[in-house]
N, C-alpha and C positions, 0 to 999 in steps of 0.2 A: 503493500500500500504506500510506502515511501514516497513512490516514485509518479503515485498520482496525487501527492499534494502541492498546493502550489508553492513559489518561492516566497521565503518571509526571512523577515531581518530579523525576528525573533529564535528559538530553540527548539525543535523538536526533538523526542526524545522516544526509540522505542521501547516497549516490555519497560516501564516506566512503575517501579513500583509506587502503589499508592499508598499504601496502609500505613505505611511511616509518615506519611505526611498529612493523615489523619489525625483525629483527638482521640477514636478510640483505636488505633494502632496497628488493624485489621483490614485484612481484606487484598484482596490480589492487586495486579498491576495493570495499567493503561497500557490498551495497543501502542497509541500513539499520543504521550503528553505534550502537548505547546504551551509553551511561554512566550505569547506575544510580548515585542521589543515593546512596544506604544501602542495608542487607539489607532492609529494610520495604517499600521503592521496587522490588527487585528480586523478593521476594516478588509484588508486585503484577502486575509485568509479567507473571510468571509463571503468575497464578494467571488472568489475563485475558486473555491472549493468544491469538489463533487457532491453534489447534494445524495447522492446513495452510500456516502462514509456516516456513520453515525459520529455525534457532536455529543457531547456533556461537557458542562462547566461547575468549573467546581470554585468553592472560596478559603476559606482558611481551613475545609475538613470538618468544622465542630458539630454540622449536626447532619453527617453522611456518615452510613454503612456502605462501604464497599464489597461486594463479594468476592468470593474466592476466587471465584474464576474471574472476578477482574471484568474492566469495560473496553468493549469493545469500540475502534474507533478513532477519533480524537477527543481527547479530552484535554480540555482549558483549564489555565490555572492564572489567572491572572497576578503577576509582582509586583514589586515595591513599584513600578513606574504610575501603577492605578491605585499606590493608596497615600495620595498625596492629600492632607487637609490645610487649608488655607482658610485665613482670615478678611472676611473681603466686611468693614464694617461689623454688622452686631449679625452678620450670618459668615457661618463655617462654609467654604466650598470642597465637597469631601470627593476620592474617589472610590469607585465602588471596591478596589478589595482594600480599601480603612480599618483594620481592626476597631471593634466596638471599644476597647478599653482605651486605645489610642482617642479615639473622638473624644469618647467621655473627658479624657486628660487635657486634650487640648482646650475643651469647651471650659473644662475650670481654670484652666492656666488662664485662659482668656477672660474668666468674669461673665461668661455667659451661660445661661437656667435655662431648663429644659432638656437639658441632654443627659440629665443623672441615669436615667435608668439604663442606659447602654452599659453602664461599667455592667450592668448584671447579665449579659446578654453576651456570649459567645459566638464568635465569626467577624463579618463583614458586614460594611455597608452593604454591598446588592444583594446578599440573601437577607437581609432588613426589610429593606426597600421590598425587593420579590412574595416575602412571607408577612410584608405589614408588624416585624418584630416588635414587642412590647412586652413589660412587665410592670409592675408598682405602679399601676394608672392609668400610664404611657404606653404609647404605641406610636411609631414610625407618622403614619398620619396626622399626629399632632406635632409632629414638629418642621417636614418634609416642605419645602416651596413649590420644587421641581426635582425631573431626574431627566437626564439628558440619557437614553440606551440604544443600542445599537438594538435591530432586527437580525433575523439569520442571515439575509443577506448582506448586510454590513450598511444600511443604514440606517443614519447618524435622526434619533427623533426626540426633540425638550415634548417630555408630558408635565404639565401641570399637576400637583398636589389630587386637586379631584380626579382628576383623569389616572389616575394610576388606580 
């Protein structure tokens, strides 16, 4: 399958195990793991890619079982280049693989309410964002503006807070 993926400026990686890069430490290994370099790189893959390869995207592992026999395909992991949070005013500009206890940090470092409940919340922004995460009250919907996500085919769409 290598050799039907397209070129990226990121990492593929075969027989990729996952279980170690899990939170529960289980579970077999990716066909094919990618580490997009950036959103342009991921765009790419996306837009180029044979749609009869199966696709899974995974985020920091915290709340996926992987199985034994492993996923077939490619599977996404997105890096440190998408968990960048920035201060833009009295809103955090986060990216989706942000660790929750990261935001939470930043948001107090910075003096800004609202974002306690993330310290309790395991993972990333985009399986936040994706599953509505919430605990102590809060939930993702109350505090969300926008999410700017990519489609499978790699385009680029801001949805509004309601619209998600």
């Amino acid at each position: 399958m290598p050799d039907r993926l397209p070129a990226v400026r990121g990492q593929y990686r075969a027989d990729a195990p996952l279980g170690q890069r899990c939170w529960f430490a289980t579970g077999g290994a990716a066909e094919i793991l990618y580490k997009p370099a950036d959103l342009g790189d991921l765009q790419t893959f996306l837009q180029q890619r044979s749609t009869d390869i199966p696709m899974t995207v995974i985020g920091a592992g915290s709340n996926v079982l992987i199985r034994d026999g492993g996923l077939a395909g490619v599977t996404i992991r997105l890096g440190a280049t998408f968990a960048s949070i920035q201060r833009i005013d009295d809103t955090l500009l986060i990216g989706a693989g942000a660790l929750d206890s990261a935001i939470a940090q930043t948001a107090l470092t910075h003096g800004l309410g609202g974002l306690e409940f993330l310290s309790g919340i395991p993972g990333t922004l985009g399986g936040n964002v994706r599953m509505n995460a919430g605990c102590y009250g809060r939930e993702m919907k109350d505090v969300l503006v926008y999410a700017d996500v990519l489609d499978d085919t790699g385009a680029l769409h801001r949805l509004d807070a309601p619209d998600l």
